[in-house]
N, C-alpha and C positions, 0 to 999 in steps of 0.2 A: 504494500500500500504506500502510495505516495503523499508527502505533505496535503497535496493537491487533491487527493483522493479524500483524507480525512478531515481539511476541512468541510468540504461537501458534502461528508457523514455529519460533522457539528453543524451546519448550517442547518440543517433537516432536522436535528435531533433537538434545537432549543428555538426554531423558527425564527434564524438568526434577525429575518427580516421587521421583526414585530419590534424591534428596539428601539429607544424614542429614538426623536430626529439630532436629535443634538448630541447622539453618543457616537463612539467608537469602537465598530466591535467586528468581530470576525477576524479572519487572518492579517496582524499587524506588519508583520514579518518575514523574512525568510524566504528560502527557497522553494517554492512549492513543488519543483520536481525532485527534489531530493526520496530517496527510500525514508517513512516513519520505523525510527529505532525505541522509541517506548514515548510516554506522555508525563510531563511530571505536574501535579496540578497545585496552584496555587491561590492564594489573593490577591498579592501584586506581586509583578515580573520583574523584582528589584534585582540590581548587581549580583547581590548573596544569593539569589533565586539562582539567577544564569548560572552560578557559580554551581551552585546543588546538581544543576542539570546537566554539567560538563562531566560531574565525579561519576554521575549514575548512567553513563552515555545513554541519554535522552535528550532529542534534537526538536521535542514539541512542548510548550509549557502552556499548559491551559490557565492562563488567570480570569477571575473573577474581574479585576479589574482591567481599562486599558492601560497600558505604562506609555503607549501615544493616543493621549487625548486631543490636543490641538495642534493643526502642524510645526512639522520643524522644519526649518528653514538653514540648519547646519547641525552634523553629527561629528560633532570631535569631543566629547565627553565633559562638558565643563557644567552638566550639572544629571543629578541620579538618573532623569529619563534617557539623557542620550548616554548614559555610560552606561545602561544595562541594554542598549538598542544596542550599542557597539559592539561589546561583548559578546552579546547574542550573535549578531551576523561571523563576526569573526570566530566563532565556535561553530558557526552551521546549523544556529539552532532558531526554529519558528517561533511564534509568539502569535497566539489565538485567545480573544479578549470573548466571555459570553455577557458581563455585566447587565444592562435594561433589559436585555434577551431575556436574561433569567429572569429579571424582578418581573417581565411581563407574563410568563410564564407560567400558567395554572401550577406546575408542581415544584417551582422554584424556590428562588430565594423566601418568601413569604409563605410559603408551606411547610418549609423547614420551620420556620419559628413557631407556627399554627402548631406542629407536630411537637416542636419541643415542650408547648405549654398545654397538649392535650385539648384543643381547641377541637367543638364538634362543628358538624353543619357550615363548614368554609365556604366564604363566597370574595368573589374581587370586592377591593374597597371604591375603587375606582376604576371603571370597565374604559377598555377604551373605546373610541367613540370615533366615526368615521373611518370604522376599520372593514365593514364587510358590504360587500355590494352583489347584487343579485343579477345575473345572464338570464336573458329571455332569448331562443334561438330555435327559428321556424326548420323544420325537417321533413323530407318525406317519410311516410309512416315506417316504409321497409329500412329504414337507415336510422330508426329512432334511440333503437337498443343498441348498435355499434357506438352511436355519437354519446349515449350516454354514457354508456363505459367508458368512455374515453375523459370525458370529464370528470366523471367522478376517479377515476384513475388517476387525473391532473390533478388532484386535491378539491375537487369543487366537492359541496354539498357534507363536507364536515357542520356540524353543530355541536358544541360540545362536548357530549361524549358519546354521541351517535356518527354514522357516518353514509356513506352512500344515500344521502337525503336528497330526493329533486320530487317534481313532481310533472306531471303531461295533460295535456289534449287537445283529443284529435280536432280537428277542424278541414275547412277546406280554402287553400289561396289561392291565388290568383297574380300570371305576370305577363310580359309582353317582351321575347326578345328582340329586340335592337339591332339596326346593323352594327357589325363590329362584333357582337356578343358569340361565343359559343357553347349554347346552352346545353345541359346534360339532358333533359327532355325540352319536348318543343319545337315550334316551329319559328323563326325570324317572321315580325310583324304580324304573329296569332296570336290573340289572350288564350292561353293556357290552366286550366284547372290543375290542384294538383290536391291529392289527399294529406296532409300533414300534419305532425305535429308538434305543438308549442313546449319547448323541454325548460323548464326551470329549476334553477341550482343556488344557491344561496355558497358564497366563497372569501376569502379572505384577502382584501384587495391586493395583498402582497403577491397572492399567487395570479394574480390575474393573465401577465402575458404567457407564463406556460400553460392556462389555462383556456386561453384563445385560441396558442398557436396548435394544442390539444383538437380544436374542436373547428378548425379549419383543416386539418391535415386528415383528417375522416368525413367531413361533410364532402355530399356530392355537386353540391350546387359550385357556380362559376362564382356567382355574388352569393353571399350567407347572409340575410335576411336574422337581424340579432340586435338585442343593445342590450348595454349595463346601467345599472341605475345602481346610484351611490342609494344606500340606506340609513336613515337615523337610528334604528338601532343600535344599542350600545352592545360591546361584546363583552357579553357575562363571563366567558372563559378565560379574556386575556384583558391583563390591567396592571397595574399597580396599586399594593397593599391586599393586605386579606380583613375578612372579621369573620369571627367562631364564637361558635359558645362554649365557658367552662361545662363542664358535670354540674359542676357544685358551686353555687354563688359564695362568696366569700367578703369579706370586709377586705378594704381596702389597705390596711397595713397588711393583712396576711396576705393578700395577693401582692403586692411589692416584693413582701420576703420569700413568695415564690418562685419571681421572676429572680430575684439576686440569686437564690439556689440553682437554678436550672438553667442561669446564662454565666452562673460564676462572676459573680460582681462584683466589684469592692465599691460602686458607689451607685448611687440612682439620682437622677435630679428630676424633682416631679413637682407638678400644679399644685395647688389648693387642697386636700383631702374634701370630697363632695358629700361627704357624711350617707352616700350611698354605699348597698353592694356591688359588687362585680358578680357579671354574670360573662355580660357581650364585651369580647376585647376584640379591639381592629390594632393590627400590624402593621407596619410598613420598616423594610432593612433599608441601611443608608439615611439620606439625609430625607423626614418625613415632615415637614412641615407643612407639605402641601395638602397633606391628608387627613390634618383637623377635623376642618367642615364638615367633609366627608364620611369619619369615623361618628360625628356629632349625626347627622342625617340619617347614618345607619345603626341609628338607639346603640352604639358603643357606652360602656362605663367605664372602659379602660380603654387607653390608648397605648401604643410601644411603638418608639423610633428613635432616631438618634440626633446630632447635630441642630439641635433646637435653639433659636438664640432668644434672648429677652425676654421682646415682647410675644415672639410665640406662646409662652405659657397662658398669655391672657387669653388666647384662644378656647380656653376651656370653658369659658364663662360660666365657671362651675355646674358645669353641664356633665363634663366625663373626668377622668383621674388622667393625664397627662405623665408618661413618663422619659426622659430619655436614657436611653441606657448606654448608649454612644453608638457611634456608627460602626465600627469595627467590629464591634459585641451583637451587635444588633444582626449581623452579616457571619456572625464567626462559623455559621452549621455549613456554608456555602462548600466549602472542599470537601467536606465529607461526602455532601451531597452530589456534586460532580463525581466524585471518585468511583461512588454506590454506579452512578449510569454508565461511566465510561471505562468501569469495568470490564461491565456485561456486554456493551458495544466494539468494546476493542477487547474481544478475548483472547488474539496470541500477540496480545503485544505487554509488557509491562507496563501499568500505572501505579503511580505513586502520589502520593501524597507529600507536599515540602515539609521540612522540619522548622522552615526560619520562619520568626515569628515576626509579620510586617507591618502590626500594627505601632501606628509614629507614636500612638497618645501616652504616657505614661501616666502615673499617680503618686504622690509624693504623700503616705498616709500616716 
């Protein structure tokens, strides 16, 4: 298997395409023709990382984060991201970033925390929104079961956790070939009847042009009689942040000394106490500020994120319990996580997990 080959396995495997607009993710790296020699998975792709990957000859480092966020404009090593970029090239080793992939992720990073606190009945805290659009595409009736396979082949018609979803019917159209045209039935300058029919698939706008070029490459028509319609539906599967429900409601100091237990904390910074139980907690790994409201909207008592500044605490309007637990901590099940998938996906290759530990934050207690 080639670099090249196994990014195209990670692309498919965390829907690389789902990531917000403003990250960077997928193959940073490397040489994509190179043979893959093992995977070594991390948080960030620091120097000491490259370095781990050099000892354990493995030429692919899977990080959570990207280590090229915004362009560089010169590599001669004069500060961490271009001397672990360097490093890396000069060693022959790739650098493949999943970051918002994951957080978007139905089983990602925010499943992980869901799981770590026992959280039941998961849903996105924030679905995303202008992410799925629906094909309507006329057929003749004998071609309607090829054309649909082939979509739904192309990824159309996923729904959550269903798949091969479309739906049909027959009718009858009508067209007129043109000089110049050469129609698969028909005559030049006769209206033509034809039995057909309407196949609709509901898809994930990311997949749309393999989806098209899917359903042209089996349609028999000259012209395919089709259109996409953006949809407002939001998508319940992929988003940013989760909420769950505990088992057992609790007070809100013992839920605190829950989450210290079970993310290992030495400190919490949190809102008001709201002189409520916890029941409903919403999640969000990394930096969640955005996902207040949002957690407030979906009857949350508890909140978890990290990198909160100030005034975000006011945001609770003693409405929910506010915690941050920092972002590093908030994000730390993430390699385990990768590790569990890209086991199973890369079975004769070596993966590993790094031993350096790359979070910057310290504690002086």
């Amino acid at each position: 298997m080639t670099i090249h080959e196994a990014a195209a396995l990670l692309n498919r495997q965390f829907s690389i395409d789902q990531a917000e607009d403003f990250d960077n993710v997928g193959l940073l790296c490397g040489d994509r023709t190179k043979e893959l020699t093992g995977i070594l998975i991390c948080h960030d792709a620091l120097e000491t990382v490259v370095e781990e990957a050099i000892e354990k000859n493995t030429n692919l480092i899977v990080a959570f984060h990207p280590i090229i966020f915004s362009g560089l404009k010169s590599i001669t090593g004069k500060n961490y991201v271009e001397r672990a970029v360097l490093k890396a090239l000069s060693a022959g080793i790739s650098i493949y970033a999943v970051h918002t992939a994951f957080d978007n992720w139905f089983f990602g990073v925010n499943h992980g925390i869901c799981r770590q606190l026992g959280l039941q009945n998961e849903q996105i805290l924030m679905p995303k929104k202008n992410a799925l659009k629906k094909l309507e595409v006329y057929v003749p009736e004998k071609y309607a079961g090829m054309l649909r396979d082939a979509l739904l082949q192309a990824g159309a018609g996923s729904i959550g956790f269903y798949d091969e979803c479309s739906f049909s019917v027959a009718g009858k159209g009508t067209f007129r070939p043109k000089p110049g045209s050469h129609p698969f039935v028909g005559t030049q300058d006769v209206r033509e009847y034809a039995e057909e029919k309407l196949i609709t698939v509901i898809f994930e706008d990311y997949r749309e042009a393999q989806i098209i070029s899917a359903m042209l490459k089996v349609h028999p028509y000259e012209e395919v009689a089709h259109q996409i319609i953006s949809l407002d539906n939001a998508h319940h599967y992929a988003g940013l942040g989760k909420y769950g429900d505990l088992e057992h409601e609790m007070d809100e100091k013992d839920f605190l000394s829950l989450v210290k237990d079970k993310f290992r904390l030495k400190v919490i910074r949190h809102s008001a106490y709201t002189g409520k139980k916890v029941r409903r907690v919403g999640v969000l790994g990394g930096s969640g500020a955005s996902g207040i409201v949002a957690a407030i909207s979906a009857g949350c008592d508890a909140y978890l994120t990290g990198d909160l500044k100030y005034h975000d605490f006011f945001g609770a309007e003693s409405r929910l319990l506010i915690a941050d637990i920092g972002h590093f901590e908030s994000e730390q099940f993430v390699t385990q996580q990768l590790f569990d998938i890209l086991s199973e996906k890369f079975p004769k290759f070596a993966v590993s997990k790094s031993s350096v530990n790359t979070n910057p934050v310290n504690y002086f207690l």
